[in-house]
C-alpha positions as CSV (number, residue, x, y, z in Angstrom):
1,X,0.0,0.0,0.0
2,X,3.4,2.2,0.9
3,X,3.3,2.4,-3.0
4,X,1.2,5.2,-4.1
5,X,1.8,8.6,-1.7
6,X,0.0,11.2,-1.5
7,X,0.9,13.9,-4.3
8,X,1.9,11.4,-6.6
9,X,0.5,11.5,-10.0
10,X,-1.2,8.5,-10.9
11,X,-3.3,6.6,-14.1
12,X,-6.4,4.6,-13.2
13,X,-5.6,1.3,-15.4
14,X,-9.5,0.1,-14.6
15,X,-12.9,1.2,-13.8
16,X,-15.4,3.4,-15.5
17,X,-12.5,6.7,-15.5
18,X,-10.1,4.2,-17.2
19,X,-7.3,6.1,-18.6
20,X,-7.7,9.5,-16.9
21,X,-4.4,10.6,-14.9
22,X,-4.3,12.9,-11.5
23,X,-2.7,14.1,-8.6
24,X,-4.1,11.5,-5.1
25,X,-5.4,14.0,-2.7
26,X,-5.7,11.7,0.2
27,X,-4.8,7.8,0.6
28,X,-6.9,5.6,2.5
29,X,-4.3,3.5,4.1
30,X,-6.7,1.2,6.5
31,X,-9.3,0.4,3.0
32,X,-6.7,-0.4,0.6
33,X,-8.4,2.8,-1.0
34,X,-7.0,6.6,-3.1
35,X,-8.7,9.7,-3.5
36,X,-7.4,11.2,-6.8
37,X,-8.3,14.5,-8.4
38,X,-10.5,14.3,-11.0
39,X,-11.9,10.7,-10.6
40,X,-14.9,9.2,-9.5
41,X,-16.7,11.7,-9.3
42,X,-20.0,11.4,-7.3
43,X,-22.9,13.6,-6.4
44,X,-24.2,14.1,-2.9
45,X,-27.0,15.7,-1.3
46,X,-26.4,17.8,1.5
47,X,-28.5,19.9,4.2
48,X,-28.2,22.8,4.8
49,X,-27.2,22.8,8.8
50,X,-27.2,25.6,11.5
51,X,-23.7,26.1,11.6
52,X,-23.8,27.8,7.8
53,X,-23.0,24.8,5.7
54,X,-24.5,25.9,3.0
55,X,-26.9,23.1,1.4
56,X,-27.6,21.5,-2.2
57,X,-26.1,19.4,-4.2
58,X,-22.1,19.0,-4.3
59,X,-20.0,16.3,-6.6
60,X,-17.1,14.8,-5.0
61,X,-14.7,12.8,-5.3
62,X,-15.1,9.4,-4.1
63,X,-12.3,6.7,-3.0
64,X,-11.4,3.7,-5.6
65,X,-8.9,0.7,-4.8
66,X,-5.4,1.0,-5.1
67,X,-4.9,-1.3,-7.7
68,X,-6.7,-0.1,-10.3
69,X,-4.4,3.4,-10.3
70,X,-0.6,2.9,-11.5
71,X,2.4,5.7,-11.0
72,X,3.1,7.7,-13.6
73,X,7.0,8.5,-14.2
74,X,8.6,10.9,-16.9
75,X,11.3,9.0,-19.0
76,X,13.1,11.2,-21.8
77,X,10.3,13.9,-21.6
78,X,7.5,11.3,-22.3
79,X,4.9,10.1,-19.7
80,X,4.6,6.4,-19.0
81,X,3.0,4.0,-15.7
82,X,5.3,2.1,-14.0
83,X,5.5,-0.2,-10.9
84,X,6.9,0.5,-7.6
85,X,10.2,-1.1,-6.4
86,X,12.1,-0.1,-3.0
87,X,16.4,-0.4,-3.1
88,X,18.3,0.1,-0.1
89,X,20.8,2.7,0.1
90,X,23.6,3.2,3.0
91,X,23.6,6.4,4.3
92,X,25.8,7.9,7.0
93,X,24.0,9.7,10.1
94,X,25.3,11.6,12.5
95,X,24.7,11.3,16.2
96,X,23.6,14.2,18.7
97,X,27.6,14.0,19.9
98,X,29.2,14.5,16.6
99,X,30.1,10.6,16.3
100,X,28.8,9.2,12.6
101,X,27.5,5.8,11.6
102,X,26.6,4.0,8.5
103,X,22.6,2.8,8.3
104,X,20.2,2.0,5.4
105,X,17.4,3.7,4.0
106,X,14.4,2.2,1.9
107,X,13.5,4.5,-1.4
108,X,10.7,4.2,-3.5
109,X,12.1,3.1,-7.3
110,X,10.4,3.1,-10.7
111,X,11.1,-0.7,-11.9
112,X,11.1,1.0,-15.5
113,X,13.8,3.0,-15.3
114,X,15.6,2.0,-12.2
115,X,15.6,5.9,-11.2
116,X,14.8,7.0,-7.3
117,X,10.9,8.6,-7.3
């Protein structure tokens, strides 16, 4: 699930918006589940309340699975979907007394072009 972040841009591979690519605004960890800009699309009726909601009818977006959206990746100036991969790279940290040590790291890859996301 770790896969897709929020911000990422993204392609929905299945479903009724198949094709259509956009930024996730929010990912539903615990469901398995992405919000993403500009997909799904439902309407919802809502009442006006007392503390100035203001009432009618407002289209939103509403959460689809996270496997039917793939990462989209620029390789030489053209878009394409890729999977994600994770490498592990050593890095050197310091400690709050100046003393340094050698750890690892896990970053995101696109398998297509091998290149850190």
């Amino acid at each position: 699930m770790a896969s897709i972040r929020k911000g990422d841009q993204v392609k929905v591979i299945a479903g009724k918006d198949k094709g259509v690519e956009g930024k996730v605004i929010e990912v539903l960890s615990d469901s398995d589940r992405v919000i993403v800009e500009g997909v799904n699309r439902v309407k919802k009726h809502r009442r006006a309340t007392q503390a100035g909601a203001e009432g009618g009818i407002i289209t939103a977006e509403a959460p689809i699975h996270v496997s039917n959206v793939m990462l989209v990746v620029d390789v030489d100036g053209e878009k394409t979907t890729t999977r994600v991969g994770y490498r592990r790279d050593k890095v050197e940290k310091t400690r709050p007394d100046g003393s340094t040590y050698e750890a690892e790291r896990s970053v995101r890859v696109a398998t297509k072009t091998g290149k850190e996301i």
